[in-house]
C-alpha positions, 0 to 999 in steps of 0.5 A: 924799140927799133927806130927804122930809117934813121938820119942823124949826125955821126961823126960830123957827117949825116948817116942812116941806120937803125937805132936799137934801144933796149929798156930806156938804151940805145943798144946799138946802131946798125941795119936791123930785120924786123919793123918799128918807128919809121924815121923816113922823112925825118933828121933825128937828133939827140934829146936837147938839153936846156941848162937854164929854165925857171919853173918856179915850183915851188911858190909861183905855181900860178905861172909854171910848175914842174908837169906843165913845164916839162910838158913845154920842153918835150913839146920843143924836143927838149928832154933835160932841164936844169931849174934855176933856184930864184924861187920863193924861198930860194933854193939856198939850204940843203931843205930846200933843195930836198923840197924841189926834190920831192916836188919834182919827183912827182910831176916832171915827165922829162929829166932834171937838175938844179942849180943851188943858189949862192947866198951872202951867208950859205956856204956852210949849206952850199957845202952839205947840199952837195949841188952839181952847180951853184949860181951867182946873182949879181944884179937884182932881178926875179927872186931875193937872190942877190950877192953885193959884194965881191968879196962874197962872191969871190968866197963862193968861187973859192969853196965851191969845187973848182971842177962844177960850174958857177954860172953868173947872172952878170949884171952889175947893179951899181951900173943899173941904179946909175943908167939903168940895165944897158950894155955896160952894165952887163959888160962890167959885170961879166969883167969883173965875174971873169976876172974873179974867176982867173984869181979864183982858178976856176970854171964860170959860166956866164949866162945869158950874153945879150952882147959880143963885148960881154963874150970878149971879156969872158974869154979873155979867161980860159975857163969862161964858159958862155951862154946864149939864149935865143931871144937876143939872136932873133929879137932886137929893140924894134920888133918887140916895142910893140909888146911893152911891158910884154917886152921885159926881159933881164938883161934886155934885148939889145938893138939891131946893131948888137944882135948882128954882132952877137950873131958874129960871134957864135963860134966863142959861144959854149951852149944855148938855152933858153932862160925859159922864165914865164909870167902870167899875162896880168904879171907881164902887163905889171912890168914882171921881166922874162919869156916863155921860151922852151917851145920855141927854141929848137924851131928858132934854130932849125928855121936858122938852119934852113935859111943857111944862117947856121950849121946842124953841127952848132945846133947839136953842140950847143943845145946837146953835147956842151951842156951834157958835157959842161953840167956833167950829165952822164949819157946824155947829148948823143946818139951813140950806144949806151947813151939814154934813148933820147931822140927828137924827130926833126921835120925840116920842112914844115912850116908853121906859125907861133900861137901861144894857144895850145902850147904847153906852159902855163903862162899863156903867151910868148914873144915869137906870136905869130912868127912864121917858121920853118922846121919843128919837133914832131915825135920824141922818145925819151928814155925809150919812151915814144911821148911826143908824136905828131907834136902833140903829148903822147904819153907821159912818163916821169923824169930823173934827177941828172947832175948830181 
């Protein structure tokens, strides 16, 4: 496959050359005879990489499963996804990561990973199933996985390998039963996350900041990575009243005054993802936390971008080259020769507006409905493959298992 006309950051700076892409390669980058895909019009980016979704298959396949989820993050140019491991049963033993394994072999048309899940008595399990990253609950949310007690949490940061990651859902619980999930609840919990970590000696990376304090805290440890997710930079207390229980979400959307300030603060932020947790409409209007959120990121930070609220090269770190490099995803995040043909074919200027209807996951709605935006993915070569292409799925090809 060729890919003519191409524009795409390299080396800090926007270039145009052709891209050569042999078997699912890029082979070279240059000026080359003949024709192929025309990019013209186009910045083309690497394949996103989006390090925290809940596909929640198997055992909540009514909500989201592996086709219909993957099919959402090509649809949003995202062509790897790392699956979080609060299913029923959780991902906690070696038999059920072989289960999600098998499950995802057969239906995911992106690329793959897992998180394993820390459990109060797993370690032994924790040690044969061998995962790229294990993940820590500290506060009860979506799923059974919780760990109460420090001392357990600090024997997983002690026994896991020191090198992978821990990502941390840093919500203190003792803080939630007394006052509910605010600000400090996640503040004490990434402290006493980080400062386990640094006892520990070890990288940990703490999901979803919904507040600048709890990015202050973490990086008082040099080893604390952290993560953001797109509804705490474009959603405030305010512009989601009007979706009640619609508006669940764990850690909650923080107030205007915090959203600003969590803006502040993107230069300490490590990756961006977008804790794609889908419920069904009836689930949501019960009171079920979480947003859809794989079709949208990528527009919400190209729409940033076009209103010179952010750089392409934050974007690019971010949401490819970070998480490739933090979850050690090999040939991935990059538009360099021998890296996986993983491109995003980015219009900058379409506008458009959010509908639920017709996007590709299950659950039915989204928290951006009816948002105006600016910039979109409208073709998507993953693994050398064109699968996206006037934004509509073009074909479907199976993804691998990355992070292992």
């Amino acid at each position: 496959m060729l890919v003519k006309n191409a524009k795409f950051f390299l080396g800090g700076k926007i270039i145009e050359k052709d891209i050569l892409i042999e078997g699912d390669r890029i082979k070279s980058l240059g000026h080359f005879p003949g024709s192929g895909i025309d990019a013209s019009g186009f910045l083309v980016l690497p394949g996103l990489i989006d390090a925290h979704v809940h596909l929640r298959d198997p055992g909540a396949t009514q909500k989201e499963d592996f086709h219909s989820g993957t099919m959402a993050a090509i649809a949003g140019g995202i062509t790897t996804v790392l699956d979080m491991p609060n299913n029923n049963p959780p991902t906690t033993t070696v038999e059920r990561l072989e289960e999600k394994r098998a499950i995802a072999s057969k239906k995911a048309v992106c690329d793959y990973g897992f998180h394993f899940g820390a459990g109060t008595d797993n370690f032994e399990e924790v040690r044969k199933a061998k995962p790229g990253s294990l993940k820590i609950y500290m506060g009860k949310t979506t799923g059974g996985l919780f760990l109460p007690d420090e001392k357990l949490i600090f024997l997983h940061f002690q026994n896991f390998p020191k090198e992978k990651p821990i990502v941390v859902h840093a919500e203190d619980q003792t803080v939630i039963d007394a006052e509910g999930r605010t600000p400090l609840a996640a503040q004490v919990a990434v402290a006493k996350a980080t400062m386990l970590a640094e006892k520990a000696d070890r990288v940990v990376c703490i999901a979803h900041a919904s507040t600048a304090r709890e990015i202050e805290l973490a990086k008082k440890w040099k080893k604390s990575l952290v993560e953001a997710c797109p509804h705490y930079l474009f959603l405030n207390e305010e512009k989601i009243a009007h979706l009640g229980n619609f508006g669940r979400v764990n850690p909650p959307v923080r107030s205007e005054g915090e959203r600003r300030a969590l803006w502040r603060m993107l230069p300490r932020i490590d990756y961006l993802s977008t804790d794609h947790a889908p419920h069904l409409p009836e689930e949501k209007g019960k009171g079920a936390a979480g947003f859809p959120g794989l079709e949208t990121s990528l527009a919400l930070m190209l729409d940033a971008y076009n209103k010179k609220q952010i750089g392409m090269g934050w974007i690019l770190s971010r949401m490819c080259e970070n998480p490739a490099r933090i979850f050690s995803i090999r040939g991935k995040g990059k538009i360099a020769p021998g890296f996986q043909a993983d491109l995003v074919f980015v219009d900058l200027k379409k506008e458009w507006k959010v509908r639920a209807e017709g996007m590709q996951s299950k659950c039915g709605w989204t928290p951006y409905e009816g948002m105006r935006l600016k910039g979109k993915a409208e073709k998507v070569i993953f693994g050398g493959e064109l699968v996206l292409d006037g934004g509509e799925i073009a074909k479907e090809i199976r993804g691998r298992e990355v992070m292992t």
